[in-house]
N, C-alpha and C positions, 0 to 999 in steps of 0.2 A: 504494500500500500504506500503511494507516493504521500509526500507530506508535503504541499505547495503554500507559498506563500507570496501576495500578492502586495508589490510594495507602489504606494502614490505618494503625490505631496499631501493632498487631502483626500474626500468624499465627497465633492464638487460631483452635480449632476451632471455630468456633461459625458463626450462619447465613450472616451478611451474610461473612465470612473464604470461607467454603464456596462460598459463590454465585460470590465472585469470580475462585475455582477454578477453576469451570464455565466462566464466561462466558471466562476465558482459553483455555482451551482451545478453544473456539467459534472465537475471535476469530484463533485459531493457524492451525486450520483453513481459517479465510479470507484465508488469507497474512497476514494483519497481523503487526505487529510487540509482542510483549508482554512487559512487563517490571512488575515491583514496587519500592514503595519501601513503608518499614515505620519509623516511629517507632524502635521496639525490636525486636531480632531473638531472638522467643522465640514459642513456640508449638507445638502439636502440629502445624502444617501448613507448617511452615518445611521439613522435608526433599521435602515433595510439590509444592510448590513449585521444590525443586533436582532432585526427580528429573522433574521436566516439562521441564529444561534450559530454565526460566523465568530472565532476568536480574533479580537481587535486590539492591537496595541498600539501608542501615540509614543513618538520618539521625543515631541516637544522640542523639535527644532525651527525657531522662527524664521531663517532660513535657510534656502535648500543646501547650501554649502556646510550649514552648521549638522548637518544631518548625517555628514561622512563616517566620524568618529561614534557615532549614537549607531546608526547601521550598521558599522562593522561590529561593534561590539550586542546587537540585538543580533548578528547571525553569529559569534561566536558562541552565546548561549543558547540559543533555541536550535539551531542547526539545520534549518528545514533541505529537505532534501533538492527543492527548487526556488528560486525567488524570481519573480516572473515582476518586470516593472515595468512602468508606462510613462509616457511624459520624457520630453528630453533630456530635460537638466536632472531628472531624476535616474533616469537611465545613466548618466556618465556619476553618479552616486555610486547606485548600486554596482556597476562594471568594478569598479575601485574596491568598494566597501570588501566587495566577492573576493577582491585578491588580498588583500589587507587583513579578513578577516582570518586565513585560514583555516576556514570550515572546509567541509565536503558538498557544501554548497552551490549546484548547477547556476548561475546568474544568466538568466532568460532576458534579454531588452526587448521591446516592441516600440515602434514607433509605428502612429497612429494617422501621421499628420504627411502632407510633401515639407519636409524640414528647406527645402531652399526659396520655399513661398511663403512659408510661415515665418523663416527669418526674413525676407526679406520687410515683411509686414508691420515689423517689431522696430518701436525706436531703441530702445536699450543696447546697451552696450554690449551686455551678457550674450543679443543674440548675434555681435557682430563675430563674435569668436567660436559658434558652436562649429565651423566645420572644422576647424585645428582639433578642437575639443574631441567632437567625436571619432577622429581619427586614430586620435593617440589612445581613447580610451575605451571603444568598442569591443575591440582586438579581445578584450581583457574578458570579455564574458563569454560564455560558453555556446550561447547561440546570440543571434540577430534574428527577430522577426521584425516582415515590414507587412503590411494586411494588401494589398496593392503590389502586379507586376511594375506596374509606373512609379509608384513610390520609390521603390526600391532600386529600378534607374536611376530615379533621380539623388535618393540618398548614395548611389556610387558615386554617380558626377559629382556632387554637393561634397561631398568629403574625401575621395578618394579614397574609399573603400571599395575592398574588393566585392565584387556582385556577386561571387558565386559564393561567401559568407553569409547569404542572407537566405532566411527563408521565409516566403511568403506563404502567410494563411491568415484568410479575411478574417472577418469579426464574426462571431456569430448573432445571429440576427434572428431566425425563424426556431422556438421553444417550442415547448410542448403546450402551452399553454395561448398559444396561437388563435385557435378557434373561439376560445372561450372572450378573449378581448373583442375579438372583431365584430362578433356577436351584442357587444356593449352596447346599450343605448348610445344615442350621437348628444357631444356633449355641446352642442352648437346646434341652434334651431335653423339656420340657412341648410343642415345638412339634412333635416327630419321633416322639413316646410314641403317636400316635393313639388316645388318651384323649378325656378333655371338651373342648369346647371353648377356646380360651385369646382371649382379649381383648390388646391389646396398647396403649398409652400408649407414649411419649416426650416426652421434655424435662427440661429441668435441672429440680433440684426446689429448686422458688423458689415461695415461695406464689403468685404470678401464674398458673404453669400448673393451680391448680386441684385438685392431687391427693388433698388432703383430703375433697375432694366426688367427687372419685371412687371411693376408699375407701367411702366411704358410699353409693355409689351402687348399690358391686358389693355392698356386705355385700346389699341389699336382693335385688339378683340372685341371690345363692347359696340364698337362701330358693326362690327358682323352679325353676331350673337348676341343675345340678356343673358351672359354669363354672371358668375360672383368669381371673389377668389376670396380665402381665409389665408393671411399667412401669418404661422402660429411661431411664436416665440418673442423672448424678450433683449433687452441689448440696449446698449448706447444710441443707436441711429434710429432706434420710435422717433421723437420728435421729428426729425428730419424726413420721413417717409411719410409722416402726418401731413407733413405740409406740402410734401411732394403729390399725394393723393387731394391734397384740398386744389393742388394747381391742375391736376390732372380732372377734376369735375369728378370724381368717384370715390365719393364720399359714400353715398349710398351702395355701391359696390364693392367696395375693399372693406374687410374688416382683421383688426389686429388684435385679438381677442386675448392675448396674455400666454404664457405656458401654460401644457394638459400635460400632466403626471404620464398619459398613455393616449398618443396619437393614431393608434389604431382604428378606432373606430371612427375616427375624422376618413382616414388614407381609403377604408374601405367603402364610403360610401360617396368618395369624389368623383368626379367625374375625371380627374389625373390631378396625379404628382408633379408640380414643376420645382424644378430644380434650378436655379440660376447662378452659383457657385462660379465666383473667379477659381476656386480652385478646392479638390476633396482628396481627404487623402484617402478614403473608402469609397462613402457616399451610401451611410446604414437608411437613410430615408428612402432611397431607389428600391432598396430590397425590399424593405418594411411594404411598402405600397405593391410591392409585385408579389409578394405573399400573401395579398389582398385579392389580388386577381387585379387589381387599379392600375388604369393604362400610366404612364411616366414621360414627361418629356423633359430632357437637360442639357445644360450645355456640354458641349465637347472639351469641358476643364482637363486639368492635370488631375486626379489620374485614376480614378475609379469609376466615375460612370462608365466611359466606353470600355471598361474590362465586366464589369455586373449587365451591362446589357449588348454585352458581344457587337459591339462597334454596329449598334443601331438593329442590331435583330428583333431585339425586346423591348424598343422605346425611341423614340425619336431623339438625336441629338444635333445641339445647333452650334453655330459658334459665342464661344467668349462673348458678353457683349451687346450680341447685336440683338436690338429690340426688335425688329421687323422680321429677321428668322423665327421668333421665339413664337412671336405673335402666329405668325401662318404654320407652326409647329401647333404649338395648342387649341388651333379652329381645324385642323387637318385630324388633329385625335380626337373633336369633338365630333367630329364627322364620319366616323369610323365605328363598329360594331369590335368591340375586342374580343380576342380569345382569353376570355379570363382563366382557360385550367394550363395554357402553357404560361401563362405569367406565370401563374403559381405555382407549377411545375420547375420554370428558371429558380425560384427561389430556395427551391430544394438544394441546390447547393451550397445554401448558407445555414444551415438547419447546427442547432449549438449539438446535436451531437458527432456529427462530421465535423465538425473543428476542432471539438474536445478529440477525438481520435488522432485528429494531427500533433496535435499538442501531445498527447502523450506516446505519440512516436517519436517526435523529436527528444522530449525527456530520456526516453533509450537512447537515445542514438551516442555513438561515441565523438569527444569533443573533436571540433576542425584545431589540428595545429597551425 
């Protein structure tokens, strides 16, 4: 029985936090042994975490650098067989910690993100330096995962690292508990009104996801259609989209309705997923909706949509950007009768028990010198 231990800054709700929810519970199922450690103990995911009867420990380190010497000495006592970590500056932590600590301790990294989009994104200093960083300090962990064949490109060019250190295995995304959510009442009445159709977006609203170009994408839609769109989450750029929608006349049509704990039962009864992302390092919403049977339309970003929907097999993809692609993408899928059982069929490849298998192939596997 493997003993796995999942290491973050926090409990922050967000993807790579969320996945490594999943995969615990995966990893639970398969007898293993699953515990957390956490920088700071703060987060909207900190009680789902205690109500999983998961063990949790907090290193109390205020920052991520302070957290080297706490790490190495939390794996010199506890010993777990793996430590599986997420987040970048966390990841050249734990690389360190694993050799510093000299435990028997496997140190798993995952990166989640395209790390040469993400930094370039970042004003801090910290991110001017991650490719040195991860260069020197990768090497040091026993595996490299990146969720994304394109990520993983690009984390070779981004760092020069070697690419054939890395192994790629997505997120896991479709549980077992799949049916029973989607089943969920709608927690949005534009979704349960059986009116126009409604279009559905997710993601924090950060200019990265694009949302400006969506707005402008749907105004051109409303011209054709009495479509809606929901797009769900929270972020810095509300204000700015507010007023972007107030210049766009689609007040009445747009609405920004806050975070849902579980988007499912929104994704299942859309009329499609748009996706408008300068860039993903996955892209778990694509799947989430094609698990749905919900047709998807997204841009052609770096570097998960076109690998989850096989360079436009399962979903239309448009470029970077362009609001006028986006727009005759999403009136071309409203015009269309979808195969909702091969959507949901694609989505089978991301099922948390085919990942957790990966994962714990890779746990065997013997270390790359």
């Amino acid at each position: 029985m493997k003993n796995v231990a999942f290491y973050l800054p926090n409990l922050a709700a967000g993807g790579a936090e969320r996945t490594f929810l999943r995969l615990a519970a995966g990893f639970k199922e398969r007898g293993c042994a699953v515990s957390f450690v956490v920088d700071r103990l703060e987060g909207g995911l900190v009680e789902a975490v205690r109500a999983d009867g998961l063990a949790l420990d907090c290193l109390n380190a205020s920052r991520t650098l302070a957290a080297l010497p706490k790490l190495r000495d939390w794996l010199r006592q506890r010993r777990p067989d793996v430590l599986l970590s997420a987040i970048t500056h966390n990841n050249l932590i734990a690389a360190w910690a694993g050799k510093l600590a000299g435990a028997p301790t496997r140190v798993v990294v995952a990166e989640h993100t395209v790390l040469s989009a993400q930094a370039a994104s970042q004003a801090g200093w910290q991110y001017k330096i991650l490719a040195p960083l991860c260069r020197w300090s990768y090497p040091r962990a026993a595996a490299i995962v990146v969720v994304s064949a394109g990520a993983a490109d690009d984390l070779a060019r981004y760092t020069g690292l070697a690419r054939a250190r890395m192994e790629v295995i997505p997120n896991p995304v479709v549980t077992p508990d799949y049916p029973r959510r989607i089943a969920a009442p709608s927690p949005h009445p534009w979704l349960a009104d059986g009116e126009s159709p409604v279009f559905v977006a997710a993601g924090r609203l950060v200019p990265l996801k694009g949302f400006a170009t969506l707005l402008q994408a749907f105004a051109h839609v409303r011209h054709r259609a009495s479509a809606r769109l929901l797009v769900i989450g929270e972020g810095p750029e509300r204000e700015a989209l507010l007023a972007l929608r107030a210049r766009l006349g689609l007040d009445q049509a747009v609405a920004f309705p806050g975070f849902y704990d579980d988007p499912l039962p929104l994704f299942a009864r859309a009329a499609a997923l748009v996706v408008s992302s300068q860039f993903e390092g996955f892209g778990l919403t694509l799947v989430e909706a094609l698990a749905c049977g919900t047709p998807v339309v997204s841009t052609d970003c770096p570097t998960g949509p076109a690998e989850i929907l096989e360079r436009g097999a399962y979903g239309r993809l448009v470029p970077v950007g362009d609001a006028d692609a986006l727009a005759r993408a999403m009136l071309e899928t409203l015009n269309e009768t979808p195969d909702r059982d091969r959507l949901r069929q694609r989505a089978q490849d991301y099922t948390l028990a085919a990942v957790v298998e990966r994962y714990l192939a890779l746990f065997d596997r013997p270390e790359a010198q």
